[in-house]
N, C-alpha and C positions, 0 to 999 in steps of 0.2 A: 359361895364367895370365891371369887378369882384372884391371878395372887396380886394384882394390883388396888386390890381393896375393895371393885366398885364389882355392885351387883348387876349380872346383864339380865334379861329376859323382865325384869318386874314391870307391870302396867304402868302406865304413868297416868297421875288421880286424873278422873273424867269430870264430867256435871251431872249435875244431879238435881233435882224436880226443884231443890230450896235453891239451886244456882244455877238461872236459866242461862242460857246464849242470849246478849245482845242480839237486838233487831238488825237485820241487813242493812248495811251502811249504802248512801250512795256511791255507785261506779265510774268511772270516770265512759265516756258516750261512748266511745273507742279504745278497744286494749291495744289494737298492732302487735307489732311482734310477728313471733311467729306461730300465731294461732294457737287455739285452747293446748293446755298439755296435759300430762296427766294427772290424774285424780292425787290427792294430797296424799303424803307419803308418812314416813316416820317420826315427824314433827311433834313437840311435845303443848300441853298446856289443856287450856279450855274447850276440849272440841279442835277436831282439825281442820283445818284451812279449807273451804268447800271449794269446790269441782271449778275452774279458773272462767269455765262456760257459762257459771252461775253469776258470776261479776257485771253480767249485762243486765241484769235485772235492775228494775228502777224501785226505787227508798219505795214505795208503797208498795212491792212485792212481801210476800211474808216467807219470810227463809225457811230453808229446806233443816230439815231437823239435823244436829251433827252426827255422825257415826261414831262408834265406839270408839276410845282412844287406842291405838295401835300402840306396842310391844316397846318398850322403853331398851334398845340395843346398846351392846356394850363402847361402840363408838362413841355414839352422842350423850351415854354419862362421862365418856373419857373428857371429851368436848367442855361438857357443861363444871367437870375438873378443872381441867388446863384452864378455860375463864376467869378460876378464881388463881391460880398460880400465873400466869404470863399475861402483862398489862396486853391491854389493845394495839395492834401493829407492830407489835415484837418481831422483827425480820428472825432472828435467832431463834425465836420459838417456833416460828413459824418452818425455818429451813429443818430444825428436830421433827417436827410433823409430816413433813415432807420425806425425810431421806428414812426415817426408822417410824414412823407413823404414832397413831396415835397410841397405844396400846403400851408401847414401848417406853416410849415417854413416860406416860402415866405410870408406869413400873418403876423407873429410875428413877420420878420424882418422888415416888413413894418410899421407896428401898430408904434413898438416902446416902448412897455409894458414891462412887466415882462421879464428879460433874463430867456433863454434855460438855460435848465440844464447843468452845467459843463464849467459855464465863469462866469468872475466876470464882476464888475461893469464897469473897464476901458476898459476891450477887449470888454464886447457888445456895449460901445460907440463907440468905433472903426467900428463896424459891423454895429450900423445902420448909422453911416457918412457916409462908403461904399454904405450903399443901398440907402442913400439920390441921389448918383450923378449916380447909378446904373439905362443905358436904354438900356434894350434890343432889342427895335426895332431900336434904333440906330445901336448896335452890328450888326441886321441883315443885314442892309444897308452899313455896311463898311464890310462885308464876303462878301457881294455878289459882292462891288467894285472890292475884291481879287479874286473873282473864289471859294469862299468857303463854305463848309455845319458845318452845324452841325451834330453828330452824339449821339444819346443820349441811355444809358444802353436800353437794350428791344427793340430796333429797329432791322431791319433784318443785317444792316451793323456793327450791335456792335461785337468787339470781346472778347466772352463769356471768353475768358482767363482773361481777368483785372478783372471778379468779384473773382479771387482769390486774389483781395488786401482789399477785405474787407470793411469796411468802409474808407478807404484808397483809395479807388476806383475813378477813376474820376466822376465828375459830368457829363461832355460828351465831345470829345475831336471835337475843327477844323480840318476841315480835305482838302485840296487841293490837288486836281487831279482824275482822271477820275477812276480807278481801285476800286471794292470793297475792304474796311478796311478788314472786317472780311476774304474774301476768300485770301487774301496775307497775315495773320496772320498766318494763319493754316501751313504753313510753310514756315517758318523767322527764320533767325539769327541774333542775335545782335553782330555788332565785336566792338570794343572800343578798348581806349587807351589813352595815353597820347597827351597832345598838343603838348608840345615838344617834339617830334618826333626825331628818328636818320632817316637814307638814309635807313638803313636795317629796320627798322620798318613798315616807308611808304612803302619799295618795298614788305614787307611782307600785309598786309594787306590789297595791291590794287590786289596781285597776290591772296590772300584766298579769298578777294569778289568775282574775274572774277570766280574764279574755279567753287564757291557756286551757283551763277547763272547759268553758267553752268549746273549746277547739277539741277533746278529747282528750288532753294531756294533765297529766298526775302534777299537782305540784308539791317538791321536795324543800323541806327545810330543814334547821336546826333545831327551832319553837323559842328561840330567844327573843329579848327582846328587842322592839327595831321594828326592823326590814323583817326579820324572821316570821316573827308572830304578824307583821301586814301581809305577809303572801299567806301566811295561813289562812289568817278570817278571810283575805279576797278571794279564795277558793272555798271555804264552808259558806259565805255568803250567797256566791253564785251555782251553791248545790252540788260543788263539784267537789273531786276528790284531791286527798292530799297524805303527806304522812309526814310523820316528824321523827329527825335522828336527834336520839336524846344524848348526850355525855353522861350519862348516869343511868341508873337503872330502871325499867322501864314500869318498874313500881312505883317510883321517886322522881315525879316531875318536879323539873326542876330548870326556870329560875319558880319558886313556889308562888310567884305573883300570880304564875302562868297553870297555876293548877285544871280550871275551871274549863280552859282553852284545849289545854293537852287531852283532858278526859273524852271533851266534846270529840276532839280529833281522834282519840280510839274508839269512838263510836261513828264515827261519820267515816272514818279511813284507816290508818295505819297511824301507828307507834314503837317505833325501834330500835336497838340499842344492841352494842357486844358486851355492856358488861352488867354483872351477874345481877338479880334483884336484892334490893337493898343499897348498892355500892354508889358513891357520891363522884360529882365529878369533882377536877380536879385543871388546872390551865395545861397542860399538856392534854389531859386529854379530850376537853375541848377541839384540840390542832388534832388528833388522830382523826378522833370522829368527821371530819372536815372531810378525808379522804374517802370515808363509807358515802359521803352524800355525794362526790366528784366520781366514782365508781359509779353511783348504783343509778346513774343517770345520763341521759343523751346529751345532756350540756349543762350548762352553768353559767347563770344571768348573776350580776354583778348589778346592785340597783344603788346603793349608796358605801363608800367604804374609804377610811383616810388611810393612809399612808403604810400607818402599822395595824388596819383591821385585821383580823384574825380571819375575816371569809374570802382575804387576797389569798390564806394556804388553798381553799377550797380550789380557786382561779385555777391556780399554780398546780395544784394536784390534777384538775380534769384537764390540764394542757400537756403535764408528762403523760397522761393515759389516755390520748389522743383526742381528748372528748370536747367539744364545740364550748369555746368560752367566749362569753357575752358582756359588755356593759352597759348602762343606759348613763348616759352625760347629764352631768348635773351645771348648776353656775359653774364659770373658771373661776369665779373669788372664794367660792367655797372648800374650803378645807376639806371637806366630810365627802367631795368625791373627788380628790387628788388621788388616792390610791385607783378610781377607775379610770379616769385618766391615766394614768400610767399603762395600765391595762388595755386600754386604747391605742396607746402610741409603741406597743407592742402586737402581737395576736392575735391579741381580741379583739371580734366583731361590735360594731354599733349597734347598738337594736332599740328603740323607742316605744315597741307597741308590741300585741302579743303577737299580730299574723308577721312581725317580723321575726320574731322568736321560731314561730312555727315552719319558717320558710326554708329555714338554716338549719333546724335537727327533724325536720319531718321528711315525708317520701317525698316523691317527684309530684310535682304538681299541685304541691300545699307553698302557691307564693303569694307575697304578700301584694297589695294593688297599688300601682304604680303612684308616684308621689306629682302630683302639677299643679301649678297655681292655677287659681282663675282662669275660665278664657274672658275674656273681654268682648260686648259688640262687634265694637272695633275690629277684632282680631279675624273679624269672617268678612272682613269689604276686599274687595278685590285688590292688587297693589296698589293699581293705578289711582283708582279712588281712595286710597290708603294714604297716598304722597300729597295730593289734591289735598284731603281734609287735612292733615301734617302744614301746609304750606301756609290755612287761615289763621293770620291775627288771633288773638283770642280776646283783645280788648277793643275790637274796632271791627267797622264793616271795610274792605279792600276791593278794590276794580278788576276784573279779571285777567286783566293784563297782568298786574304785580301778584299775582296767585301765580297763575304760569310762568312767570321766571320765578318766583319762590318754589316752583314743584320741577322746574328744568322737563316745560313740556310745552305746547302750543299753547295759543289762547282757543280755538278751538276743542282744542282736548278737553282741554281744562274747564268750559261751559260745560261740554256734554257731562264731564265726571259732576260738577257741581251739581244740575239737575236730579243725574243720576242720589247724588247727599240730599237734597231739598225732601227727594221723597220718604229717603229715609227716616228723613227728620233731624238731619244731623246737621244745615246750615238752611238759612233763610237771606230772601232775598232783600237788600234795603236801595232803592234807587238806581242806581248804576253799579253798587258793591252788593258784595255777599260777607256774611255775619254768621258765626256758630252760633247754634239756635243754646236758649240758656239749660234745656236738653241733654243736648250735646255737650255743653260744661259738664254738668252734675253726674253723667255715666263716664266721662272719662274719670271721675273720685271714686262712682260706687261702684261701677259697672252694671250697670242697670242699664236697658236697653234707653236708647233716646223716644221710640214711638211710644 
């Protein structure tokens, strides 16, 4: 026993023959990044997160058995402590982890002494009541009931993108399901939106996740309901991968409508969460969690959201952390995408479809294909004969004289160019006049060739 209380060196519980590993989930076609890393590190839970090179394997592969669970260090119980004492995004707790680390911390919140710098008297009582009912070997014991690790900053499965939140950073996130965090980070999308949902929202947002998968790309959510839960099914639909950041514990799905969903998604992808198993959410931290999914991802689609959605924080967070922020336009009567709107008439990019999505947070040469209407017959006659057929009546046959001053060209010309239409099929001849053939009407409406 150390004198901070927490036990270092103990195993942390493995699986055993009555509690197998989930079957490999699907991978997303493409990790990017920067290529396989290394083998899974000190991470706690069910089996450790297999080799990042094995995520290329497709659902009909049969997974590679796990390795023994590695050495439970005295960091990552400090870690899986401080979880239960400093809410999620605690800049303060985070700056204490930083300047005097973790170990220390954990001593002072135990002790009970002198508060840390930058709290007063009634919050460090709150902090040490926290670490009074704070046990982390319990915590371990109710992850691994769930299928769940730990994953803590500096292990091989962390992804190096949330240390751009600073002391804002998580202490270390739960993670359920079999695919490395770090190699399905490396390229992710976050889509969001509103709970309250229209039919065109939902159908947009389950058709952007299948595209995105398609494409290689991870799609990230919340798993609320909405916009949330339709970018999830449009990625388990179309096979492809996805992971959900929960407000809550990654034992406790939760909105509970969404049990059934969530489970599917720690078996098909990922499931994860900073705070500890068991713990509920709560509307702030909701808005925390907003910034692990604006972090842990290359950009951030905005599909439906009013004014005061709460996945505008998400917008707003992946715009202070440089990261590609996206909307898709909804009606301008509509209420339910005024807040992307706004988002629009700010920084945010437009995006309508997935290969637009892809164009904007992918490598060089993932662009999307150029947007043009129709060509029309018409559009391939030469000019001349272009002004010529422009100059016929369309209710009458005309003499070629009054064609040629209506096209500002010879009468001359203007035979040859009409012959040249005859054969096309695009005027016929009636006596001494020439007449758009009824052809040549009905492809100037459908564009349908006249012959």
């Amino acid at each position: 026993m150390t004198g901070d209380g927490l036990t270092a060196g103990r195993p942390a519980p493995g699986r055993t023959e009555e509690n197998p590993p989930p079957p490999e989930p699907t991978s997303p076609a493409r990790t990017g990044g920067d290529g396989p890393g290394p083998g899974p590190g000190p991470s706690l839970g069910l089996g450790s997160c297999p080799d990042p090179r094995l995520t290329e394997v497709g659902p009909g592969a049969a997974a590679p058995p796990p390795d023994p669970d590695p050495p439970v260090d005295e960091e990552t119980l400090g870690r899986i402590f401080l979880g239960r004492v400093i809410e999620p995004g605690d800049e303060v707790g985070g700056r204490w982890v930083r300047e005097v680390g973790v170990g220390e911390v954990v001593r002072r919140v135990r002790a009970g002494g002198a508060a840390l710098p930058g709290v007063g008297k009634a919050r460090w009582a709150g902090l040490l009541a926290r670490a009074a009912r704070a046990e982390p070997e319990r915590d371990l014991a109710r992850a691994r009931a769930a299928g769940a690790r730990f994953v803590a900053p500096g292990s091989p499965e962390w992804p190096r993108q949330l240390d751009d939140l600073g002391d804002a950073r998580p202490l270390g996130l739960w993670v359920r399901g079999r695919p490395s965090l770090r190699m399905w980070a490396l390229r992710s999308v976050a889509v969001v939106g509103a709970r309250a949902c229209t039919e065109y929202g939902t159908h947009v947002a389950a058709t952007l996740a299948a595209g995105l998968t398609e494409r290689g790309w991870v799609v990230v959510s919340g798993g609320a309901y909405g916009i949330d839960a339709a970018a999830h099914r449009g990625a388990l639909a179309a096979g492809g991968a996805t992971v959900a950041v929960l407000a809550s514990g990654v034992d406790r799905p939760y909105p509970r409508g969404h049990t059934t969903l969530i489970e599917r998604i720690a078996h098909q992808g990922l499931v994860i969460g900073e705070l500890p198993p068991g713990d509920h959410p709560t509307p702030s931290r909701f808005i925390l969690r907003n910034r692990v999914i604006a972090a842990l991802t290359r950009g951030t689609v905005v599909v439906e959201a009013a004014c005061r959605s709460g996945s505008l924080a998400t917008a707003r967070a992946a715009q202070r952390l440089g990261r590609h922020t996206m909307g898709v336009p909804g009606p301008v009567t509509s209420a339910l995408s005024a807040g992307v709107h706004e988002l629009l008439r700010g920084e945010a990019t437009l995006v309508t479809d997935a290969a637009e999505v892809a164009e904007l947070v992918g490598d060089m040469g993932d662009l999307a294909p150029p947007r043009r209407g129709p060509v029309l017959p018409r559009d391939l006659l030469a000019p001349a004969a272009g002004t010529v057929l422009a100059a016929l009546p369309g209710d009458r046959a005309a003499p070629a004289g009054e064609i040629a001053a209506a096209a500002r060209t010879t009468p001359d010309e203007a035979i040859a160019r009409l012959y040249e239409l005859r054969a096309l099929g695009y005027v016929e001849r009636h006596g001494d006049g020439w007449k758009l053939t009824r052809q040549a009407v009905i492809s100037a409406r459908t564009g349908r060739s006249p012959c």
